[in-house]
N, C-alpha and C positions, 0 to 999 in steps of 0.2 A: 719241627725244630723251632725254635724261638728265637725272632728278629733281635739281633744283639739293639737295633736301634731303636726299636721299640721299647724294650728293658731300659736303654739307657733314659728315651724321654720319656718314660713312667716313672724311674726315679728322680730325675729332674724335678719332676711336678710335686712329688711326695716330698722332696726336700724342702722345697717353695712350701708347700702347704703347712710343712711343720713349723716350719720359720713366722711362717703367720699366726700360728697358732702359739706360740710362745710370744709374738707381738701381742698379739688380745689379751696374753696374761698380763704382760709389762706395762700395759694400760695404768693408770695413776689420777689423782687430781687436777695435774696438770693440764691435760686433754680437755677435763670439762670447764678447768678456770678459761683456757681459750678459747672453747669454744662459745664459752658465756661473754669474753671481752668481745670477741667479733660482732657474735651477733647486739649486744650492746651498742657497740663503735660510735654508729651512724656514719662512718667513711665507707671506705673501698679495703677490700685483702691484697696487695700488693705483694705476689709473690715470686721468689727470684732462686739462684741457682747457678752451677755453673755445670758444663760436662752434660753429661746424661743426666743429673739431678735438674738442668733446666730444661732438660726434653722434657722431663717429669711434671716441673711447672708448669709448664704451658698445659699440658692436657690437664694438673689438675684445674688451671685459672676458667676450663673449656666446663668443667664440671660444675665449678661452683657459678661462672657467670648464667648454666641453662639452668641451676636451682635454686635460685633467687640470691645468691650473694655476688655482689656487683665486686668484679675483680677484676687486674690486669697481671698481665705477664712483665717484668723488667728483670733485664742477665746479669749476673754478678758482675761482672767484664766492665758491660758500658755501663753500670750503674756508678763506679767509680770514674768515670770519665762525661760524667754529666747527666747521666739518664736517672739518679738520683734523684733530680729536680722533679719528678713525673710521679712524687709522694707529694700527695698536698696534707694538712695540718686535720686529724680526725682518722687517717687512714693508720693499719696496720700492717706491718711490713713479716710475712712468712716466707722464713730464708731456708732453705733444704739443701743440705751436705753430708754429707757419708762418714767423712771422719770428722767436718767440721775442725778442721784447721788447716785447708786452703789455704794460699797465698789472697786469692781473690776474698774469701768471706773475711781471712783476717783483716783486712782493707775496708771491707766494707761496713761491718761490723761497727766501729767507731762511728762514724759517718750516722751511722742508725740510729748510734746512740746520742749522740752528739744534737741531733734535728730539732730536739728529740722527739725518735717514733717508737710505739711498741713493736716489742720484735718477739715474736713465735718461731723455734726453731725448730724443724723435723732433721734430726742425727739420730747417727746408728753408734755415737761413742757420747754418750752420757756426763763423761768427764773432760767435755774437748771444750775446746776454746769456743765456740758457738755457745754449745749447752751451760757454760758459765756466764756469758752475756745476756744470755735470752730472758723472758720475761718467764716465757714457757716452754718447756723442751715436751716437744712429741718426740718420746723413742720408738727409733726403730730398728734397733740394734740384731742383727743377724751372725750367726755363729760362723756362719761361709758361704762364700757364692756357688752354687751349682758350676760355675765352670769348672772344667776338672782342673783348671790351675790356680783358681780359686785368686783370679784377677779381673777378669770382664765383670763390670755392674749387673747382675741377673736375679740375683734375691735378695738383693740392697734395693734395685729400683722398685720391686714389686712390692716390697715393704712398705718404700714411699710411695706408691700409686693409692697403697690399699688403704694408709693411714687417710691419705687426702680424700682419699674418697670415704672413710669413716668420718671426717668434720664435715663435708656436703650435707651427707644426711642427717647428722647431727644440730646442722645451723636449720636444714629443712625443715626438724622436728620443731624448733625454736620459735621460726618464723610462720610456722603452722602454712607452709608452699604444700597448696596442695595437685590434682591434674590439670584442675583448668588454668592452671598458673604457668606449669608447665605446658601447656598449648600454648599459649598466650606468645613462649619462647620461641618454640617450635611452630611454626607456622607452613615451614616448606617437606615436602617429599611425605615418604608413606608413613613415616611418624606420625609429622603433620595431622595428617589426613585422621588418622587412629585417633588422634587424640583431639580435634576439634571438627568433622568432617558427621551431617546430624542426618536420620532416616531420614528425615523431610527432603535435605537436599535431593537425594538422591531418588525420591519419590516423586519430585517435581517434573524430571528432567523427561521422566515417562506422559505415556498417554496411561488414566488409569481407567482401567475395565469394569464395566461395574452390569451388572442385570438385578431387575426387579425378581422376585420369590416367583413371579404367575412366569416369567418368560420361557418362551418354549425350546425345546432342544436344541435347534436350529440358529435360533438368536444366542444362546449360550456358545456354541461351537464357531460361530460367523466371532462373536464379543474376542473370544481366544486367541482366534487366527489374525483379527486384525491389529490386534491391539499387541501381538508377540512376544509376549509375556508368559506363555502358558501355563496360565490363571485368570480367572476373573472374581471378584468381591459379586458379594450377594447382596445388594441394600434394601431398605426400604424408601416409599416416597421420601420418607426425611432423610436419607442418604443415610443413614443409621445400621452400620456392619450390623448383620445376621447370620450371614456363612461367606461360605469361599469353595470356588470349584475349580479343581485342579485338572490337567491333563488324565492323570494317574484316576481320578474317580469318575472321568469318560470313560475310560476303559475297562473298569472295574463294573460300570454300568453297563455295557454294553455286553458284559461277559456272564451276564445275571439275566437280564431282560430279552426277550423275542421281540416281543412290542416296543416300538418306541418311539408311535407317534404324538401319543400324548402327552408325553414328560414335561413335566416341567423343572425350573430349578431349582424348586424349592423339595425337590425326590431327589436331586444328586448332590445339592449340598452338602457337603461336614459345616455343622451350625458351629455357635461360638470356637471362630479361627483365631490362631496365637496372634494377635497383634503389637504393634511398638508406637509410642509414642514418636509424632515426628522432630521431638527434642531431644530423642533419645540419641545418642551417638553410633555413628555404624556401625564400630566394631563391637556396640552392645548386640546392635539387629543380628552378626555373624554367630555371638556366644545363643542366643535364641534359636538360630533355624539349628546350629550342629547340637543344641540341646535337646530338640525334639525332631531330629532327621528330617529336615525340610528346606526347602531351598528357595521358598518366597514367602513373605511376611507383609501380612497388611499392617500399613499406617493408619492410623488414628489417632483422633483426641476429643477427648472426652463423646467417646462410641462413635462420632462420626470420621466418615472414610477420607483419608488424604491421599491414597494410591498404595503402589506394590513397591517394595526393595526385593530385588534379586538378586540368589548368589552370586549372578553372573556380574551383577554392578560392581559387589564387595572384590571381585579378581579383578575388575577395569581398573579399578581404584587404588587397586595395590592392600588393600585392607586382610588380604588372608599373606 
């Protein structure tokens, strides 16, 4: 039998989806005159709102502040009670309303104009008293809200989520914001770490394992166990990767061999091992070992040994 609630929020989502999808069509010149005056500016996007349309703002100002466009949040409300004054002369003012003719945006609107600031407006009614003042109208006009009484804001707000977040990446494209810029924002938590967090750090933090090619079974196995890695690099005197010897190819040796006192490690080596650069970024070293089924990666730069990154680091770290 088929969850009637299930059915209901799959068509929810399909309705929202269509609605956007008829916003992508409604797209215009407009969109890109703004998004060209913004990035142009040299101010701040000052964006504002009242109701659910300023819940809206605020996450889109959270958007554009972590992708390079310097924004603030100000609420329709207290903008006309003072908070106005928080536009300095360069900045642009993006007002977002649903019908766009509020008591609030009718109020504020003048005021905008008046300063005078440019104003971008995001409405879902094309012909509203916003949309006639504005410099630029983003539409986002939507046929009906998913509520079934087709009153609660629910594919009005996702409209405005989805346009704001279409001029983010649009200004990104502009100002050519690329990862490490984005790091640069993000500095804390497992983001963070993703996006600015390099093999080297994490190769540091170890003791790294290393045996000469002549060394014998013994000193390979004693190299393994103390160093808790299960792994050790293969160098030469110039400390110059040549192989890498895993847990997995003791056992593999062990499962071949009768003899084994003469071994040395240059017979249980795997020669040229997947290395990373200690510049490289961790969660490059993670797409590498799940690239080729491995779960320790030597560092290097330019051939010589800097230590091991382990799976187990990249889960310490929060990076998987």
């Amino acid at each position: 039998m088929t969850n009637p609630l299930l059915s209901i929020a799959r068509e929810a989502i399909l309705l929202e989806s269509a609605a956007l999808l008829q916003m992508a069509a409604n797209l215009n010149e407009s969109f890109e005159q703004a998004a060209q005056e913004i990035h142009n500016s040299g101010g701040r996007l000052v964006v504002s709102g009242i109701g659910k349309s300023a819940i809206i703002a605020q996450k889109i100002v959270a958007t554009f502040n972590s992708t390079g466009t310097p924004s603030l949040f100000m609420h329709a409300a207290d903008a006309i009670h003072g908070d106005l004054g928080m536009v300095q002369p360069g900045d642009i003012v993006l007002l977002i309303s649903k019908s766009g003719e509020s008591p609030e945006i009718k109020a504020l609107v003048p005021l905008i104009k008046k300063a005078p600031f440019r104003l971008i407006g995001i409405t879902g009614q094309p012909d509203s008293f916003l949309a006639k003042e504005s410099d630029h109208v983003l539409n986002t006009w939507v046929e009906k809200e998913v509520c079934p009484h087709n009153l609660a804001p629910t594919t009005s707000t996702t409209a405005q989520l989805v346009m704001g977040d279409a001029l983010a990446i649009c200004l990104m494209h502009l100002s050519g914001f690329t990862g490490n810029d984005f790091a640069r924002f993000h500095p804390g938590g497992n983001l963070g770490k993703r996006l600015s967090l390099l093999a080297g750090d994490l190769a540091a933090e170890h003791e790294q394992p290393r045996v000469l090619p002549s060394a014998s079974l013994k000193a390979v196995i004693v190299e393994i166990t103390e160093k808790r890695l299960g792994v050790t690099a293969v160098v030469d005197e110039k400390d110059a990767v040549i192989g890498i010897i895993t847990d997995g190819d003791l056992r593999r040796m062990l499962e071949k061999r009768d003899d084994i006192r003469n071994i040395q490690a240059s017979e249980i080596m795997s020669p040229h091992p997947k290395t990373i650069s200690p510049n490289a970024l961790a969660a490059q070293a993670l797409e590498e070992m799940r690239a080729h089924d491995i779960s320790q990666l030597i560092v290097a730069e330019n051939g010589q040994y800097r230590g091991i990154v382990h799976l187990h680091d990249l889960i310490k770290e929060g990076i998987i």
